[in-house]
N, C-alpha and C positions, 0 to 999 in steps of 0.2 A: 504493500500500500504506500509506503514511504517514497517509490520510485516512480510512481504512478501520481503521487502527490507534486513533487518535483517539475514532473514529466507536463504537469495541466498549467503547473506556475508558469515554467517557462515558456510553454505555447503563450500564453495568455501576455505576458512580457515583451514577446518577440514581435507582435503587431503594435501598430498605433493608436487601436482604442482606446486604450487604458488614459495614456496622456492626451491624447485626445478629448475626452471626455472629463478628466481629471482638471486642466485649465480651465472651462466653462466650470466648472463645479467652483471650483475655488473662488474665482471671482463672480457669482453669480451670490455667492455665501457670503462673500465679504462685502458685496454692493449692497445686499439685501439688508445687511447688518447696518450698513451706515445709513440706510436711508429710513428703517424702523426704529434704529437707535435716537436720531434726531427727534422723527416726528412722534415717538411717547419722550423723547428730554422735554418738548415743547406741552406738550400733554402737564407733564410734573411742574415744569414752570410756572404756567396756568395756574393748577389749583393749588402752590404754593403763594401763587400772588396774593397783595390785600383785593384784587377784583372777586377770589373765589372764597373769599375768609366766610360770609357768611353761608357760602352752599358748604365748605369744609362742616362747618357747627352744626346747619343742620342735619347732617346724614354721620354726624358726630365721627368724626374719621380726622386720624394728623396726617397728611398727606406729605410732609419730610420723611416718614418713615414705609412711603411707597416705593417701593423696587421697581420701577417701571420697565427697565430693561430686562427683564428675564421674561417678558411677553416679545418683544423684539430678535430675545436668542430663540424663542421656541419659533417663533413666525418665521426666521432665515432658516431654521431649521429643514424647519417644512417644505419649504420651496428647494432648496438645495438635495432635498435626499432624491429628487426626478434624475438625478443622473445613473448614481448611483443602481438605479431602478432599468434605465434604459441601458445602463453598460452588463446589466446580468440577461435582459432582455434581446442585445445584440451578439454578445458573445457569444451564448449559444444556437440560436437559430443562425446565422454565419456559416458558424461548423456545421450545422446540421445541413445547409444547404449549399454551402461548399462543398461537400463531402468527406472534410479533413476529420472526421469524427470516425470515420470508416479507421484511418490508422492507429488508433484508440485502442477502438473495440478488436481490431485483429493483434494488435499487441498485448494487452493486457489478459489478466485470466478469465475474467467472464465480465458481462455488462453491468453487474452489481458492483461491482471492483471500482470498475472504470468510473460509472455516476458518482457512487460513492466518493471516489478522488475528486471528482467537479464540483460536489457538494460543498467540503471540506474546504477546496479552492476559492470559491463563490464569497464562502463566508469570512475568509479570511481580504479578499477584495471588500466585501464589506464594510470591513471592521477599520481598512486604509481611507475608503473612501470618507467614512465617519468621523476618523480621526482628523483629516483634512477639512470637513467641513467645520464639525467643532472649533478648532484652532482657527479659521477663516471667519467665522461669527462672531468669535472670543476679541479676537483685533477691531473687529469691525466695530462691534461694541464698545468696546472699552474706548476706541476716540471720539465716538459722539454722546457717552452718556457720563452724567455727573459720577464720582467716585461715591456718593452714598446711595447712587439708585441701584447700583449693580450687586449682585450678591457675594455673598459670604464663600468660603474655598468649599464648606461642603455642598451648600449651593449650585455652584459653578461645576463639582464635581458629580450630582446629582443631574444636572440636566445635560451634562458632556456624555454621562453613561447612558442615560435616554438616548439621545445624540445617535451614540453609534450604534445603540440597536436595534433603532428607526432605521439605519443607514442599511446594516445586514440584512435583516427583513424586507428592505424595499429589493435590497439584490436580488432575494431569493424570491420574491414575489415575480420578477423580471425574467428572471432564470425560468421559472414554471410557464411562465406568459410566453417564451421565446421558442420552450419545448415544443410544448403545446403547437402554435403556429407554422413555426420552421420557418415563415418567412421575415426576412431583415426589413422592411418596408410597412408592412401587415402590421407584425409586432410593435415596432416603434409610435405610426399612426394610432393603433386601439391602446398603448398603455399612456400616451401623451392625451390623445382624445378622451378617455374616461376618467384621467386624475384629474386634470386642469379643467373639463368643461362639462364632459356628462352626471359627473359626480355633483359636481359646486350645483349642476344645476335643480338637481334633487335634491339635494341637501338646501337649496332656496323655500322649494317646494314644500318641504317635509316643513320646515321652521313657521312659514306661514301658516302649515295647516296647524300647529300649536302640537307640531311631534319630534321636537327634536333629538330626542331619547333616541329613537332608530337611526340617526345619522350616525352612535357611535359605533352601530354595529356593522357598518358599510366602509369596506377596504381604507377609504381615502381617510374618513373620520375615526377608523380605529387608531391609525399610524398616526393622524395629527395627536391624538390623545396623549398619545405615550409623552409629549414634547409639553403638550399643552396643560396634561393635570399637574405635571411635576411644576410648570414655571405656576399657575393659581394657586398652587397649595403652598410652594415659597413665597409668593404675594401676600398671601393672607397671614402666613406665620410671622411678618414681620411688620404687619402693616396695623396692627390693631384693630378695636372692631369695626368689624365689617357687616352691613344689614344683610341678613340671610338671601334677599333676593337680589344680590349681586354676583352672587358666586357662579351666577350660569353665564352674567354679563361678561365674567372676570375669563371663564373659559372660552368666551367667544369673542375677547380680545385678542387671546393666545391663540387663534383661527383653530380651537378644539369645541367648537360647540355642540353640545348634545353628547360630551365625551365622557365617560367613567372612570374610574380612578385611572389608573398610568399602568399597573400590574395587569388589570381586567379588560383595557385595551387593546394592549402588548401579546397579551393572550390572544383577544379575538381578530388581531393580527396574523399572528402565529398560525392559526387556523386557517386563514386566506391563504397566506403563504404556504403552507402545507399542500392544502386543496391543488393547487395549480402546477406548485414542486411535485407534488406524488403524480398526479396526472401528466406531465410532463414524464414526467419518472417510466408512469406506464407505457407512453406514445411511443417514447423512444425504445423501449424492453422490447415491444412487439414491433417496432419498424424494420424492415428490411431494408440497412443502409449499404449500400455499395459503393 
């Protein structure tokens, strides 16, 4: 497994997706951060002014001790893990319709082996892409927001580990989308077309009819969750009281609305992921590659 592990890395290295995909990522992370980080700085400024003093008293809330920026990490979060998503979703439908996956499967011991090794692969891509967006957020933030809105190391540590397991999950969710398909065009249009537009567009839908709750069980809004409960639930641990019916406003800042705790999300992540990985899994078990 070790050689076969080696074997997927370096295939995966020797093309130019990886950097390819890895430069828009970064900077799409780090633009994203500067441009959220300003507009909640501006948000904090606001209701630290004497214009907001009396909406502060009456919804009884000290707005110096609002973290505003940890809605701006989860928000680049979210927008930046699309890559990541589309580089699991290219790479393998590629191979599969290139036919370089034929050299794979006739080299190694059987097709369980070989997937197995891309699995393993995938997720450690993941886990680089994560890392990279994290620290592109982390910078991004830190120059447009005040030193008391950003959070604390466990904090920062806390939405960095979401971070990158939003990042892995969207791979593997891509990975199954890519199997599944086998086309590099196909793929790219249905998983850009349904995170960015079919999705948000139900998720309009759902919120109007007064059911937001469903949104957190649908791919796009489980994944936000994981980013989005962790930055509201560090919101409110630092922010003092807060009127109970802001806590859904607070998650639909952090573009998580309708979302559940961050473990419960991550889960019904997990599950998507799985669904399309394992179907993928099977497409390719019974394909006849040559």
């Amino acid at each position: 497994m070790g050689n076969l592990i080696k074997a997927e890395f370096r295939k995966t290295t020797t093309t130019g997706l990886w950097w390819g995909l890895m430069i828009p990522t970064v900077l799409l992370a780090f633009g994203w951060a500067l441009g959220t980080g300003a507009i909640f700085k501006t948000v904090s400024d606001f209701m630290n002014s004497s214009d907001a003093e009396e909406l502060a008293t009456l919804l009884n809330v000290d707005p110096s001790q609002w973290q505003m920026s940890v809605f701006g990490i989860a928000r680049s979060i979210n927008v930046a893990t699309i890559f990541p998503m589309i580089f699991g979703g290219l790479a393998i439908a590629n191979e599969i319709n290139r036919k370089t996956i034929t050299t794979t499967f006739l080299t190694s011991p059987n097709r369980v082996s070989a997937l197995g090794a891309k699995m393993i692969v995938y997720i450690l891509w993941g886990a680089i892409f994560g890392v990279a967006i994290v620290a592109s957020v982390s910078m991004g933030i830190a120059l447009t927001s005040d030193a008391g809105s950003l959070p604390d190391a466990g904090g920062w540590l806390a939405l960095a580990g979401v971070g990158v397991l939003s990042s892995i999950l969207m791979t593997m969710f891509g990975v199954g989308v890519g199997a599944l398909m086998t086309s590099v065009v196909g793929t790219t249009v249905v998983l850009l077309l349904y995170m960015l537009i079919v999705e948000n567009g139900i998720q309009l839908v759902l919120a109007s009819q007064g059911l937001p709750e469903i949104i957190g069980f649908l791919p796009n809004g489980a994944v936000n969750g994981l980013t989005g409960s962790v930055a509201s639930s560090l919101f409110l641990s630092n922010a003092g009281v807060v009127p109970e019916d802001m806590v859904e406003a607070l998650r639909a800042f952090a573009g998580a609305l309708g979302a559940f705790d961050w473990w419960l999300s991550g889960l019904i992540f997990l599950v998507w992921s799985a669904l399309f990985f394992l179907g993928g899994w099977a497409a390719t078990q019974r394909k006849d590659i040559t």
